[in-house]
C-alpha positions as CSV (number, residue, x, y, z in Angstrom):
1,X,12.6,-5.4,13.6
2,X,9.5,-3.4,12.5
3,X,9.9,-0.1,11.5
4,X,6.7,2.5,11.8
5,X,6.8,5.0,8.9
6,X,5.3,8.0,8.5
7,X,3.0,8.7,5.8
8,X,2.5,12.6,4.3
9,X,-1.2,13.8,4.3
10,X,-4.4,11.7,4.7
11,X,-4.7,8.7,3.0
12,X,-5.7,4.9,3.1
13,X,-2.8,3.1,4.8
14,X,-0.4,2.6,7.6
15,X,3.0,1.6,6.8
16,X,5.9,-0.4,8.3
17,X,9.1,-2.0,7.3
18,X,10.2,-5.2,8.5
19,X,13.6,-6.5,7.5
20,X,13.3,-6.1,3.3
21,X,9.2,-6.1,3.0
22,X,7.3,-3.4,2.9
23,X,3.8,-3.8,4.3
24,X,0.9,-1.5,4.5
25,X,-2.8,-1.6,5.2
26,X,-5.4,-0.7,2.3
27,X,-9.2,-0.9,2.2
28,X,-11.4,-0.4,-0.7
29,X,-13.3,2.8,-1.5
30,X,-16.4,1.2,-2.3
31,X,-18.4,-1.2,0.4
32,X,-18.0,-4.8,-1.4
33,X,-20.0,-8.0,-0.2
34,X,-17.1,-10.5,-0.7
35,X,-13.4,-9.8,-1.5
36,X,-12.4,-7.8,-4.9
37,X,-9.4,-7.9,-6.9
38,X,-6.4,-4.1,-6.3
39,X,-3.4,-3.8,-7.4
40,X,-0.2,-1.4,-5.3
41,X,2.9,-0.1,-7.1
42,X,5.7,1.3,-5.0
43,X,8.2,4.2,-6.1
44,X,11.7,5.0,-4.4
45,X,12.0,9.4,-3.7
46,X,13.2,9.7,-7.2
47,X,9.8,8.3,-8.6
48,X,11.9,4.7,-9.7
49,X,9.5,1.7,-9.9
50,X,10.4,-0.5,-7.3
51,X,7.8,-3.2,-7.0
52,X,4.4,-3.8,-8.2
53,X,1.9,-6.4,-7.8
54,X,-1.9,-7.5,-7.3
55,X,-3.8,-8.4,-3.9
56,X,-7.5,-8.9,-2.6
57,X,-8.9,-5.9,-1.0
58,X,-11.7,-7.3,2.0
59,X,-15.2,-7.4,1.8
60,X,-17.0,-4.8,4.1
61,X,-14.4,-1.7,3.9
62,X,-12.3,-4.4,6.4
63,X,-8.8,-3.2,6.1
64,X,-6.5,-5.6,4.4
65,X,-2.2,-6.2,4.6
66,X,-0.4,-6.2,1.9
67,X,3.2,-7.4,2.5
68,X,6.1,-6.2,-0.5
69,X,9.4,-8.5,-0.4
70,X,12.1,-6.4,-1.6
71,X,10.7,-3.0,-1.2
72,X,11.8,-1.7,2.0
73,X,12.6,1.7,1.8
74,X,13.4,4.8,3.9
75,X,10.9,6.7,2.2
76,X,8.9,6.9,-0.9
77,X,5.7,6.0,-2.5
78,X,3.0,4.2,-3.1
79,X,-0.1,3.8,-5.5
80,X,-2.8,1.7,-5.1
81,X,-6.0,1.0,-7.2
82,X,-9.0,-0.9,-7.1
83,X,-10.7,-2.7,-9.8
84,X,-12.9,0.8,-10.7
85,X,-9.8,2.2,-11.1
86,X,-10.2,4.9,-8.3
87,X,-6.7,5.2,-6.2
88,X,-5.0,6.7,-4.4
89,X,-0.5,7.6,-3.4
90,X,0.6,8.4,-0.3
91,X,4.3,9.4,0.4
92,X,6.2,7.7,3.4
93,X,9.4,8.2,5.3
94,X,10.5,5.3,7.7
């Protein structure tokens, strides 16, 4: 069963739980041509590492999933970065 979280203040994602993943929609900050390397970490509330990892943001500001197996939690946060190094953390609550 999906799960629709809520996410605190503006930010660059949407995200859901589904059994144990975690998964979330990210798009880069900069407009690329062809598909560039980012990278996510995700915290539990008490700011615990839970999972980190690497992914492919889209060409063309298109929005990209990024599914997390083992990170499904009722709330927390996550961090995500492009290859500039610009990012950006958003707190959720599911």
């Amino acid at each position: 069963m999906n799960s629709r979280c809520v996410r605190g203040g503006s930010a660059f994602f949407d995200a859901a739980r589904d059994g144990d993943a975690l998964a979330f929609l990210a798009w880069d900050t900069y407009k690329a041509t062809s598909a560039y390397p980012g990278s996510y970490t995700v915290y539990d509330d008490d700011g615990a590492l839970r999972a980190s990892g690497s992914f492919d943001f889209a060409a063309y500001w298109r929005t990209t999933t990024v599914s997390v197996a083992d990170a499904a939690l009722s709330s927390g946060s996550v961090l995500v970065e492009n290859r500039w190094g610009s990012s950006a953390s958003v707190e959720f609550t599911c």
